[in-house]
C-alpha positions in Angstrom: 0.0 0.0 0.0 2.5 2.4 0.9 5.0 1.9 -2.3 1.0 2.2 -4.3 0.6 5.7 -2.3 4.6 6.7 -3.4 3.8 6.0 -6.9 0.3 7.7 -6.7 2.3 10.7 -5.4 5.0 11.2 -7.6 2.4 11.0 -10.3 1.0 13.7 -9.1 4.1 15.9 -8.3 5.2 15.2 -11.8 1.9 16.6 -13.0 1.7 19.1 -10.6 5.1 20.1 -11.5 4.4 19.8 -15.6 1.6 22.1 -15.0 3.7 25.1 -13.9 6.2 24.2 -16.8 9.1 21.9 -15.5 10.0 18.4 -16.0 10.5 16.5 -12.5 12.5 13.7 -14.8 15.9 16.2 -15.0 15.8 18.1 -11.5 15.7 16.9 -7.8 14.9 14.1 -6.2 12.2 13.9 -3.6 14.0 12.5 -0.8 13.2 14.9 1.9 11.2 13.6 4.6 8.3 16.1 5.9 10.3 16.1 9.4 13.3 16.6 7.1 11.8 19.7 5.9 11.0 20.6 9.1 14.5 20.6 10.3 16.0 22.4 7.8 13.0 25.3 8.5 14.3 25.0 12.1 18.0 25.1 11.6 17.6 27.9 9.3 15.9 29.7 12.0 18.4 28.5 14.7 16.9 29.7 18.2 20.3 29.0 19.7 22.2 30.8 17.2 19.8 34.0 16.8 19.1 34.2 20.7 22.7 33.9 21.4 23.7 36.3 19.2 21.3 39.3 20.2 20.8 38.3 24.0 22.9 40.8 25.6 22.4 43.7 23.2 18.4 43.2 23.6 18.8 42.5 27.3 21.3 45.7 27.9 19.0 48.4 25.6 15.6 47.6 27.0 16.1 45.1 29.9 13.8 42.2 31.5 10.8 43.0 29.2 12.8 42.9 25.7 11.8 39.3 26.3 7.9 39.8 25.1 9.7 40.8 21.7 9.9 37.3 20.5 6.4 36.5 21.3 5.1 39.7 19.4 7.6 38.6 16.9 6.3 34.8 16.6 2.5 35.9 16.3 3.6 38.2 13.5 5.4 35.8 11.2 3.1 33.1 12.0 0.4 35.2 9.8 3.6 35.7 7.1 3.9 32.1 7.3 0.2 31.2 6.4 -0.4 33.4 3.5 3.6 31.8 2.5 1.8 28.4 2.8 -1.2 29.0 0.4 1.5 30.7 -2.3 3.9 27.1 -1.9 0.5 24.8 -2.2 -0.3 26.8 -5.1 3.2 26.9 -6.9 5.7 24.3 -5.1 8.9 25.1 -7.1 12.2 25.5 -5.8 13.6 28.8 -5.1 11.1 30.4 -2.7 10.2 33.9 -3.2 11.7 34.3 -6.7 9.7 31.5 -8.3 5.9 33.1 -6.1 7.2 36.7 -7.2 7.4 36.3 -10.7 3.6 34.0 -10.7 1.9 36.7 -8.5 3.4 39.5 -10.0 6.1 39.8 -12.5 9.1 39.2 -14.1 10.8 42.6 -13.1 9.2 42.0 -9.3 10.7 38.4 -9.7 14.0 39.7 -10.6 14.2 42.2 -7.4 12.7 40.2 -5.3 15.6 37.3 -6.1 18.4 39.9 -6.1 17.6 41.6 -2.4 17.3 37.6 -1.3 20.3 36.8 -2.5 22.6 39.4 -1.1 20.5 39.0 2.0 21.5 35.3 2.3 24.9 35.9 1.6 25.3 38.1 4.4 23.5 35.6 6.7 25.7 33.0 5.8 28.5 35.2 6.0 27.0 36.4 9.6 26.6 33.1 10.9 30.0 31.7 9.8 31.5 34.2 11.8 29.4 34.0 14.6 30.4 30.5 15.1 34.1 30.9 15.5 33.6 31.9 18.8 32.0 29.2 20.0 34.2 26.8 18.3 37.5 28.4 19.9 35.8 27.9 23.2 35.0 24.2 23.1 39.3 24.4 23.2 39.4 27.0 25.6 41.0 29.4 22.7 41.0 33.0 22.1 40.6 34.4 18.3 42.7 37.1 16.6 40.4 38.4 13.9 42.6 35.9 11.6 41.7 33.2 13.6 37.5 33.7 13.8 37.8 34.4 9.5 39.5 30.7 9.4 37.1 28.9 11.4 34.5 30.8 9.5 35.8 29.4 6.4 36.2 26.2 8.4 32.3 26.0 8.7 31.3 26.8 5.7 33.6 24.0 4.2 31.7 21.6 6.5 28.1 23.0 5.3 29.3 23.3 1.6 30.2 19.6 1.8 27.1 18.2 3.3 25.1 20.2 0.9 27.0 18.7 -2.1 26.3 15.1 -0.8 23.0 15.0 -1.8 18.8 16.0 -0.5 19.4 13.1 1.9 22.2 14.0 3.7 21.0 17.5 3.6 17.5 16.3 5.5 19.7 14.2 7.9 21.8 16.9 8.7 18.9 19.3 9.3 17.2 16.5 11.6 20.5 16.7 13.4 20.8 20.1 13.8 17.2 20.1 15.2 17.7 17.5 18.2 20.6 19.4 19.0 19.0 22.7 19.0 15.9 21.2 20.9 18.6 19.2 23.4 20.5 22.7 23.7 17.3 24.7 24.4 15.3 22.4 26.6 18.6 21.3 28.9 19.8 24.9 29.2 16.3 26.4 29.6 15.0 23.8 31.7 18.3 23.7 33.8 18.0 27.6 34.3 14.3 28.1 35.1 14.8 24.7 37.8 18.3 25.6 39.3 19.1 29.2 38.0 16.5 31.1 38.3 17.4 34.6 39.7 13.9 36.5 39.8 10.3 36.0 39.8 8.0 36.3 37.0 7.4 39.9 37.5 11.0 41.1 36.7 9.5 40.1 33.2 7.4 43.4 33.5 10.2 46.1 35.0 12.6 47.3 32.9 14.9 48.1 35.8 15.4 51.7 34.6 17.0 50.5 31.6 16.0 52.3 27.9 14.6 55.2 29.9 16.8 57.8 28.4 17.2 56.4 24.8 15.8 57.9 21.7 12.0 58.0 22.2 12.1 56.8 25.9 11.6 53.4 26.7 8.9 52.6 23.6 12.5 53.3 21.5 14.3 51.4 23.5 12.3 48.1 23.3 11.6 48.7 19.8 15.4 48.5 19.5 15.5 45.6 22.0 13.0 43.9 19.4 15.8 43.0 17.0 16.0 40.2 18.6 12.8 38.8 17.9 13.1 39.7 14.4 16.0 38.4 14.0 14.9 34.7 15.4 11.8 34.0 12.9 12.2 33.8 9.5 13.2 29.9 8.7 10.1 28.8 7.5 10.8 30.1 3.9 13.5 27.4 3.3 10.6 24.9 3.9 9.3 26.3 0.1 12.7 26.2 -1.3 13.0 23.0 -1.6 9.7 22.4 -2.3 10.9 20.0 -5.5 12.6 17.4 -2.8 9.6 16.0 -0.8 6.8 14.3 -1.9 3.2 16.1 -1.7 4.9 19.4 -1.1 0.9 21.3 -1.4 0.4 19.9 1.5 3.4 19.2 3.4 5.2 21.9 2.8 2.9 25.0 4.2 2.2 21.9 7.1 5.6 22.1 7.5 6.0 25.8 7.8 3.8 26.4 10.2 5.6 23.5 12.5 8.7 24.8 12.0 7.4 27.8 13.9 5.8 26.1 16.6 9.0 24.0 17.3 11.1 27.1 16.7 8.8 29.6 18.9 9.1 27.0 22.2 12.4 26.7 21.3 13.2 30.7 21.4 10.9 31.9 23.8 12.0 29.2 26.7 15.6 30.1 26.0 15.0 33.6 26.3 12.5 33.5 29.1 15.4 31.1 31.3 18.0 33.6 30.3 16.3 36.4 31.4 15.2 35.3 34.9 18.6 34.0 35.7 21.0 37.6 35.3 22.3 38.2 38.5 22.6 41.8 37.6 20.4 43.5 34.9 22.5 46.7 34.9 26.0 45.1 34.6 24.6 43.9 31.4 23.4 47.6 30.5 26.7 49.4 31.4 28.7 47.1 29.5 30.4 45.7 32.4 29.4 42.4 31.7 29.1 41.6 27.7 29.0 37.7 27.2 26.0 36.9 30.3 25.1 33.7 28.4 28.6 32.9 28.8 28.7 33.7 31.9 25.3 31.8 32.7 26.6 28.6 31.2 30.2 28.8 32.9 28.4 28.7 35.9 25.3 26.5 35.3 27.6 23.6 33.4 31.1 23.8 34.6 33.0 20.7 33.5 30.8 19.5 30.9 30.8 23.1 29.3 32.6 22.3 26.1 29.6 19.6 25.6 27.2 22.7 26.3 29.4 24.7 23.7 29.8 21.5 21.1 25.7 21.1 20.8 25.6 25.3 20.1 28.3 24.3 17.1 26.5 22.1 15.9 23.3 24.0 15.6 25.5 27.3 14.0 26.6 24.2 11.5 23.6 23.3 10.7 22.1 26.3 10.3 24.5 27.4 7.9 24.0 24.0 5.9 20.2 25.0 6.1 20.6 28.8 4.8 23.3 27.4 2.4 20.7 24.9 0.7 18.0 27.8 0.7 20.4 30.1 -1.2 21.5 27.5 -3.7 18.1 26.6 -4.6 17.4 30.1 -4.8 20.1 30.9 -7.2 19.2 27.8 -9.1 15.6 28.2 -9.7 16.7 32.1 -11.4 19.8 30.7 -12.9 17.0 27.8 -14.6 15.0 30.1 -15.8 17.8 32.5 -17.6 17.7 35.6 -14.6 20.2 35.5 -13.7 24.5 36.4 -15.6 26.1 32.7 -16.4 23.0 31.2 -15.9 23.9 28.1 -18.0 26.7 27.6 -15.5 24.4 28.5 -12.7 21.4 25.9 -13.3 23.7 23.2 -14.4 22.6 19.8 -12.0 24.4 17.5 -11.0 22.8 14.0 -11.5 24.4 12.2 -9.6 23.9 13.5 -6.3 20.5 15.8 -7.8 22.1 18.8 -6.4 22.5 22.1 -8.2 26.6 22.1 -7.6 27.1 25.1 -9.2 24.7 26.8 -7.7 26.3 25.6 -4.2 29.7 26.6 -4.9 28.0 30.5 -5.2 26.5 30.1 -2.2 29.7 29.2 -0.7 32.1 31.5 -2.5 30.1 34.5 -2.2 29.9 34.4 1.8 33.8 33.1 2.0 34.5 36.6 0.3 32.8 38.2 2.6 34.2 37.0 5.2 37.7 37.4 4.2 37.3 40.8 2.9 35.6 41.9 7.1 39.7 41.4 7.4 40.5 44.6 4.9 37.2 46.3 5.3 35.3 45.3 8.9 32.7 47.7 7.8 32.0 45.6 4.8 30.9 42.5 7.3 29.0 44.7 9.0 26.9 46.6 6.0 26.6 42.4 4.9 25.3 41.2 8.1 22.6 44.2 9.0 21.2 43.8 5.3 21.2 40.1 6.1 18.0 40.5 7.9 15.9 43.4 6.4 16.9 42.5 3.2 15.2 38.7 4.3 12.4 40.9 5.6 12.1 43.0 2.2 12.0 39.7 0.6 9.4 38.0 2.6 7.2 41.3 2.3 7.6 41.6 -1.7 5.7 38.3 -1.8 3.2 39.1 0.8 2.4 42.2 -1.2 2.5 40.2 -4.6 -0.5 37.6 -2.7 -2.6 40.5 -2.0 -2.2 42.3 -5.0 -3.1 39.4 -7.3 -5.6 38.6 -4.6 -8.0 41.6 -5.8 -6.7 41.0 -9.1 -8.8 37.8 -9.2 -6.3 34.9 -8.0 -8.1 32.1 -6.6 -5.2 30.1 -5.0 -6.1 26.3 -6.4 -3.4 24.6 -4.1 -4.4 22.3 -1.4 -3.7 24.3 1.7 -6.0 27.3 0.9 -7.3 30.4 3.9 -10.6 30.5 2.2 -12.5 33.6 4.0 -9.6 34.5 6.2 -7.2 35.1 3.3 -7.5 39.1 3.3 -7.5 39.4 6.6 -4.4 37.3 7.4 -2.4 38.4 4.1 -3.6 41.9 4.9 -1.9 41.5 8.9 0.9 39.8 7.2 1.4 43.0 5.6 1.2 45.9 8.3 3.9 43.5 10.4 6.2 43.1 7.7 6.2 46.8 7.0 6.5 47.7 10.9 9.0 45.2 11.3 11.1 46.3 7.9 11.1 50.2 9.3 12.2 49.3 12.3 14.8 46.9 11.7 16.3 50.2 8.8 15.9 52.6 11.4 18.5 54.2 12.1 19.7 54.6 15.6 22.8 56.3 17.7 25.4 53.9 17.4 28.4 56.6 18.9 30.4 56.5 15.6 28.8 59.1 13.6 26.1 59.1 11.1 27.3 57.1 8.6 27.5 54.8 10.6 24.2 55.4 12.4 22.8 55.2 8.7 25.5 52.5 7.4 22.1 50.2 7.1 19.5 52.7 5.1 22.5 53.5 3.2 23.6 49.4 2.0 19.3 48.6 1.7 18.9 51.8 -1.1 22.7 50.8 -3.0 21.6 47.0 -2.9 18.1 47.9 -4.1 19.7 50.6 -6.7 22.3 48.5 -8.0 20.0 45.7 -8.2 17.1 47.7 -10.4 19.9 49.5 -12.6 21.2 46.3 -13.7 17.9 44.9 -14.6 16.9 47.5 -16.7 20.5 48.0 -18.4 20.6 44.0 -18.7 16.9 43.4 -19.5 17.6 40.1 -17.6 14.3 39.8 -16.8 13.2 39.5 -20.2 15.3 36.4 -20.4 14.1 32.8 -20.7 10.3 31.6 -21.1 9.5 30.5 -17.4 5.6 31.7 -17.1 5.0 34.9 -15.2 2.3 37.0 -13.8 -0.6 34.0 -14.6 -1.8 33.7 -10.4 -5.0 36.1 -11.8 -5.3 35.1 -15.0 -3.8 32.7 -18.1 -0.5 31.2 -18.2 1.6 34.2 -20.3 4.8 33.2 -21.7 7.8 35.4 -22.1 5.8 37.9 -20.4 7.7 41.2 -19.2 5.8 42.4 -16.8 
């Protein structure tokens, strides 16, 4: 019965796939199991690796409450993530947001839309990489030079690049890996901290200590600065659609899938942050400066000897996490090099078949962020321009396509997938929308950061030269005139070699 139901499937993938005008015969294979698709949503958002890395800024600009951020943050992408899951059901093609952008909208939307993603993953992976090296040197008890952190950056993304290449697989094993030893890192440290290492009661979670008072816009400026942090730990679940051409029934599994990966995520965040919170000693040595690793701090203490094991699982989550943002990028690049988008585009989409991985495609995805990283050594502005863009240029990305639902929404598209919002569809794609754009300005805004205004606006300033250099070259190129992939057909007939 159940080889009867795998050949009934991939029947219908195939069809499903024919229908929006590519062969399944010459592309992946759909190896990826649905809690294999989970993972790699869940590694890709990495609780560990985005609490970890935004703990004590959050925690120092707006104190205990900054906490509530992620929960405001969670209920706001979990809309994103629904209207995300009727687009997928309705067009299940590798690549994410490129492929929904240029069926809801357009070819020129398409080709922004892929360009700001992009550069935004590459500055994630980039980020990531070299957020890891710290953690790595620890497990040894080592200190870094800024030499040392850009090798073990390379280091890691060796390690993803190499999983990556070995097939859909390996890739969903690794994710599955990454996940239990995410959910191990977060439930053991969180549950360890609330049981043993608690510090305050519940209502320290509503008194700010004093802290944010006097920042720009009082304390309502303050958490919304704080709020990073919540932003920055929610925005996985796209990868679920990415590799929407490697696991069977994706129109349903795939927007199920989605919405898992935030409920495993959300726990996973909000009990780590929660723990963290209650168990500072000191709120305000955090705030002055005085203290600037407390997780490390909290751990040191918590774990003693088996520390390096505490700091081993958090690699192995930064790992796969970058194995997970790796895979999204390549399929990304892919799916626009596939359908002509994109410059050497031939050398771009080539597949190979004996793993069904895009290998070009992969090497980008690993080159582009290794450059990165190396050139933080000449230019450490560069790494930081990268990394800030990382996230709103995510955020821009996920937004374009909310936009593109809504518009093609009054423009007549009935979504014909099988996970469909029926009634609630405006409503949801509509508070999709107003989060996005709140959370967009807020993550651009610019803020005091002591070194000037260009570097106060070093993040407004790398979103409108990414966005401009992006929009010149499509119109000097006319790339998005290129190839005969169908476009802006969600309200109406299939039009191909359509230029809107």
């Amino acid at each position: 019965m159940t080889e009867h139901n795998d050949v009934v499937e991939h029947d219908e993938d195939a069809a499903h796939l024919a229908s929006l005008g590519y062969s399944y015969d010459t592309t992946f294979k759909r190896e990826m199991s649905f809690w294999g698709n989970v993972s790699l949503g869940f590694t890709y958002l990495s609780p560990i690796a985005g609490v970890y890395s935004m703990f004590a800024i959050s925690l120092g600009q707006a104190g205990p409450p900054m906490a509530w951020a992620l929960v405001i943050a969670l209920v706001g992408q979990f809309f994103v993530a629904l209207v995300f899951g009727e687009v997928v059901s309705n067009y299940p093609v590798a690549g994410g947001v490129y492929p929904w952008s240029r069926r809801l909208w357009g070819r020129k939307w398409a080709w922004m839309n892929g360009w700001i993603y992009v550069v935004a993953l590459v500055g994630t992976i980039a980020a990531v990489a070299y957020g890891a090296s710290p953690f790595v040197a620890s497990i040894f008890g080592g200190v870094l030079d800024s030499g040392g952190i850009v090798l073990i950056a390379l280091g890691t993304l060796v390690v993803a690049t190499i999983l990556n290449f070995s097939g859909t697989r390996v890739l969903s094993l690794a994710a599955t890996v990454g996940l239990i030893a995410e959910m191990i890192g977060a439930v053991v440290i969180g549950g360890y901290l609330l049981l043993f290492g608690r510090q305050h009661d519940l209502s320290v979670l509503f008194d700010n200590q004093g802290i944010g008072n006097d920042a720009p816009g009082g304390y309502l400026g303050a958490f919304a600065a704080a709020a990073l942090i919540g932003m920055f730990a929610y925005y996985g679940f796209e990868a679920n659609g990415d590799v929407a051409e490697e696991i069977k029934n994706p129109s349903v599994r795939v927007p199920k899938a989605m919405r898992m990966t935030l409920y495993i995520g959300g726990f996973a965040a909000n009990l780590l942050v929660f723990s963290l919170v209650l168990a500072v000693p000191d709120f305000q040595a955090v705030a002055s400066g005085e203290v600037s690793d407390p997780i490390g701090e909290l751990l040191h203490e918590a774990f003693g000897p088996i520390f390096p094991i505490v700091m081993f699982v958090i690699v192995v989550a930064f790992i796969s996490c970058i194995t997970s943002l790796q895979a999204a990028a390549s399929r990304l690049i892919y799916s626009m090099g596939r359908d002509g988008f994109l410059p050497a585009s031939q050398f771009l989409s080539a597949f190979n078949e004996k793993r069904h991985v895009p290998h070009n495609a992969l090497l980008a995805a690993a080159c582009f962020p290794a450059a990165v990283i190396v050139l933080s050594l000449l230019l450490e502005d560069a790494l930081t321009a990268m990394v800030g863009f990382g996230t709103v240029g995510i955020y821009i990305g996920f937004q374009m396509v909310v936009l593109a639902a809504l518009r093609a929404r009054f423009l007549g598209w009935r979504p014909a997938g099988k996970f469909r919002l029926g009634s609630w569809a405006y409503l949801v794609n509509i508070i999709a929308l107003v989060w996005g754009v709140a959370a967009v300005v807020n993550i651009i805004w610019p803020r005091p950061t002591g070194g000037g205004w260009a570097e106060d606006y070093l993040l407004v300033m790398t979103t409108v030269g990414v966005i401009a250099f992006g929009w010149i070259y499509m119109l000097v190129s006319k790339a998005y005139r290129r190839g005969d992939a169908p476009a802006a057909d969600a309200s109406g007939p299939i039009r191909i070699g359509s230029v809107q």
